[in-house]
C-alpha positions as CSV (number, residue, x, y, z in Angstrom):
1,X,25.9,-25.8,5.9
2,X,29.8,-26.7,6.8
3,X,31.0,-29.9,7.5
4,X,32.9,-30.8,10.9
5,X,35.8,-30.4,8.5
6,X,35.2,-27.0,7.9
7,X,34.6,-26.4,11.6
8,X,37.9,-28.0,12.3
9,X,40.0,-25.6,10.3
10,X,41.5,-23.2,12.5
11,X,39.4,-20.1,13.3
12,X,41.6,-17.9,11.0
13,X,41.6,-20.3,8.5
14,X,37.8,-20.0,8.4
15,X,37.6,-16.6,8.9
16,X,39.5,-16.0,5.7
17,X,37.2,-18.2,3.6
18,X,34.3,-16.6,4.5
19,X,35.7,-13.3,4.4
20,X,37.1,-14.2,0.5
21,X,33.4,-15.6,-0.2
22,X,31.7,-12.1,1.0
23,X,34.0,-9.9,-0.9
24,X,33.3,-11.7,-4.2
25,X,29.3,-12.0,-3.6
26,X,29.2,-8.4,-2.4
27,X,31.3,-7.1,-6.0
28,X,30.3,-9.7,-8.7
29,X,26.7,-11.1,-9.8
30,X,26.1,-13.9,-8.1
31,X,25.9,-15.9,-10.9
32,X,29.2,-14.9,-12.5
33,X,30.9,-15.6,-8.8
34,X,33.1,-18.8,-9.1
35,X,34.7,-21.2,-6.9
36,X,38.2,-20.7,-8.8
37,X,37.1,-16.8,-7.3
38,X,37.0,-17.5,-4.0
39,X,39.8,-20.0,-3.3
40,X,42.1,-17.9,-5.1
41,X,41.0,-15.3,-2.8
42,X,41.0,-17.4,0.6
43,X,44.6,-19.1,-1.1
44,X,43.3,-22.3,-0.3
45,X,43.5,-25.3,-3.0
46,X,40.1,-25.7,-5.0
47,X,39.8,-29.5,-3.9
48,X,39.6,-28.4,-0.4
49,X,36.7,-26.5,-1.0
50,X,34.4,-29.6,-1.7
51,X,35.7,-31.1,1.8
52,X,34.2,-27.9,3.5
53,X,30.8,-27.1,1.6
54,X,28.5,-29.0,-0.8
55,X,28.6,-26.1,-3.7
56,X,28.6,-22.2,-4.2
57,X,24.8,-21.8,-2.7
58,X,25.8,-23.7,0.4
59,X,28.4,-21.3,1.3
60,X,26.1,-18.5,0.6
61,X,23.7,-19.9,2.9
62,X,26.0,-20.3,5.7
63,X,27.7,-16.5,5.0
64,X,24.1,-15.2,6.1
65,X,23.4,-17.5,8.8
66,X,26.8,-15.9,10.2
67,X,26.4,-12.2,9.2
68,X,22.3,-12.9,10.8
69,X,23.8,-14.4,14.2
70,X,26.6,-11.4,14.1
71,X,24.0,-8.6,13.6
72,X,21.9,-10.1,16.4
73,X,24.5,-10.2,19.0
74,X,25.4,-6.7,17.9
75,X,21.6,-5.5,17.7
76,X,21.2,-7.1,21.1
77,X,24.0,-5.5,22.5
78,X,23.2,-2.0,21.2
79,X,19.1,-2.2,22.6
80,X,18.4,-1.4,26.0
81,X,15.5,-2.2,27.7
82,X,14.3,0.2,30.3
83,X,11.5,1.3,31.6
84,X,11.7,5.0,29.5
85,X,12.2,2.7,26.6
86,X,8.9,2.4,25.3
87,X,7.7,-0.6,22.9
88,X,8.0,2.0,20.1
89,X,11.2,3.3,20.6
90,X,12.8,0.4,21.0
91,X,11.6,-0.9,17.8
92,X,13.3,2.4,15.8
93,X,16.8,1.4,18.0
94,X,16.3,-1.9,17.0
95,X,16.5,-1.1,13.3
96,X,19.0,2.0,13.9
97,X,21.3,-0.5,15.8
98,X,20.7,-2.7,12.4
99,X,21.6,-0.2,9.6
100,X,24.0,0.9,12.5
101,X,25.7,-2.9,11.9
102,X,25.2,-2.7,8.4
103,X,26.6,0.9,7.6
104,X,29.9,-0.5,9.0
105,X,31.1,-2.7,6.4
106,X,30.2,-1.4,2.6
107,X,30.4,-5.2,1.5
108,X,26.9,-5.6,3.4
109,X,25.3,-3.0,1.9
110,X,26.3,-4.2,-1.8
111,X,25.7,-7.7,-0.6
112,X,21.8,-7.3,0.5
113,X,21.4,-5.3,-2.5
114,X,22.7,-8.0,-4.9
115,X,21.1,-10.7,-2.9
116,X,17.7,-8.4,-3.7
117,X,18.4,-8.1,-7.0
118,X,20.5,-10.7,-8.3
119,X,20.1,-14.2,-5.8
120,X,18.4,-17.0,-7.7
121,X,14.9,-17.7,-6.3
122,X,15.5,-21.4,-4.7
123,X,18.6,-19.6,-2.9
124,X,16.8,-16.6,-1.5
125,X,14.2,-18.3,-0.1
126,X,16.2,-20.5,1.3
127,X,18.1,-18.0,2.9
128,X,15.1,-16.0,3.9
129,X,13.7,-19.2,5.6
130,X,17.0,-19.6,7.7
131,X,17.4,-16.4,8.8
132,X,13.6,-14.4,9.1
133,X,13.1,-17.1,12.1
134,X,16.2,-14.9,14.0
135,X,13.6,-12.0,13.6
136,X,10.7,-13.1,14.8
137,X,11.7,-14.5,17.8
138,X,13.9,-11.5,18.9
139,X,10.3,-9.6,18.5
140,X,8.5,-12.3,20.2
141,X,10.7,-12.5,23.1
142,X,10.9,-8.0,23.1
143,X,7.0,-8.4,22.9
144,X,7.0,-10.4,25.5
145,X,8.6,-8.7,27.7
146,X,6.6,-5.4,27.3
147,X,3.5,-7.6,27.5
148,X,4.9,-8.0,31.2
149,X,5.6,-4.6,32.0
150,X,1.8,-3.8,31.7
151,X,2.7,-1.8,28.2
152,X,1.2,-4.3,25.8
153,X,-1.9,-6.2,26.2
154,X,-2.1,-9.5,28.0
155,X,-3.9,-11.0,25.7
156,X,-1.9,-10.1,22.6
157,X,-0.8,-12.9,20.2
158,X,3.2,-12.1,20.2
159,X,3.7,-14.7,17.7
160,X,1.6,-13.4,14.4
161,X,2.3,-9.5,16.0
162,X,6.2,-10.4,15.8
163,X,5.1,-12.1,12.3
164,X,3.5,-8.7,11.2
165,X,6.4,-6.1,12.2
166,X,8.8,-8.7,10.9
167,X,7.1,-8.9,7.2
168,X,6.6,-4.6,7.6
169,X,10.4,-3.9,8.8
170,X,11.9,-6.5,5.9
171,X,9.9,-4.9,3.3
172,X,10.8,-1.2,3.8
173,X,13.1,-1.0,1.5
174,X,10.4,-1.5,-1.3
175,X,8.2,1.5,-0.1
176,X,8.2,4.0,-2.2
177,X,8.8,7.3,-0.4
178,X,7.5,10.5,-1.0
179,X,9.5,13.9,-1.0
180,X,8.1,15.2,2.3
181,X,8.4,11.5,4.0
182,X,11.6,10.2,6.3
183,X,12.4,6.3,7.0
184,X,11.3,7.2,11.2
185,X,8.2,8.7,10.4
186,X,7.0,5.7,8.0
187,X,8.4,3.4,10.5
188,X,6.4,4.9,13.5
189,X,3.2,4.8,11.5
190,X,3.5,1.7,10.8
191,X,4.3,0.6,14.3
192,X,1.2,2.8,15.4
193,X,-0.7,0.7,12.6
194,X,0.2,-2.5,13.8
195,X,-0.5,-2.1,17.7
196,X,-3.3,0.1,17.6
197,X,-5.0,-1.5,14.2
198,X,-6.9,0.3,11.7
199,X,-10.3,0.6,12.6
200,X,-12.2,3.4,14.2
């Protein structure tokens, strides 16, 4: 993560770095994106770099931690709860509100596809370790709160159910979709999977 030095610079100072560092990681392979790249970029001298992050993969880190705390606000923000919003719905605005987020800046898009595709290992779960934690407890807390309105089960373990629907949402983009299946309808049987469980 940053130093204090970083966090010293003024805000548009920072702003410009990180928005340098996410243009080049969301155009180039990660492992062709420089340093000399993104200073150029943010016009700041290479040497200052160092005084603000430890190396390439630190900055990385810290672009998701702030693109995860963004899309939460803006998820959080977006979601309603009400009583006509049942536990199920509110799950499918959940993740509309986040491709919603996403959709609006094509450098995201590219980005989680090259982090998918291209990240090194020791970097993506490293990532993946700082920001999955933001999922689950958003879930936990939503569970939570529809345990309390009498819609969910009193005695239902929030924490492995918000582990479950966090692992299921994460992985959807691996599912491989038939012709006569849509991303709702997967996502609702899924949902209806994990809350109701499988057996007779």
């Amino acid at each position: 993560m940053p130093s204090d030095t970083f966090f010293n610079l003024p805000k548009e100072k920072q702003e410009r770095i990180i928005d340098s560092a996410l243009t080049e990681f969301s155009k180039v392979h990660y492992r062709k994106v420089t340093i000399d790249m993104i200073v150029e970029k943010a016009e700041i001298p290479k040497g200052s770099f160092y005084q603000y992050f430890e190396n390439k993969n630190d900055l990385f880190l810290f672009i998701f931690n702030q693109i995860g705390n963004e899309k939460k606000e803006k998820i959080e923000e977006a979601v309603i709860y009400s009583e006509e919003l049942g536990f199920k719905d509110y799950i499918i605005h959940l993740l509309d509100s986040t491709l919603a987020y996403e959709n609006n800046d094509l450098r995201l898009i590219n980005l989680k596809k090259r982090f998918t595709d291209e990240c090194p290992q020791e970097v993506r779960k490293a990532v993946l370790q700082n920001e999955i934690p933001k999922s689950y407890r958003m879930l936990e807390d939503a569970l939570e709160l529809y345990v309390n309105k009498g819609e969910l089960r009193k005695d239902l373990n929030t924490k492995v159910v918000a582990y479950l629907l966090t692992s299921f949402i994460i992985n959807l983009d691996n599912y491989e979709f038939e012709s006569n299946e849509n991303y709702q309808e997967i996502i609702a049987h899924g949902l209806d999977t994990i809350l109701n469980g499988i057996g007779l």
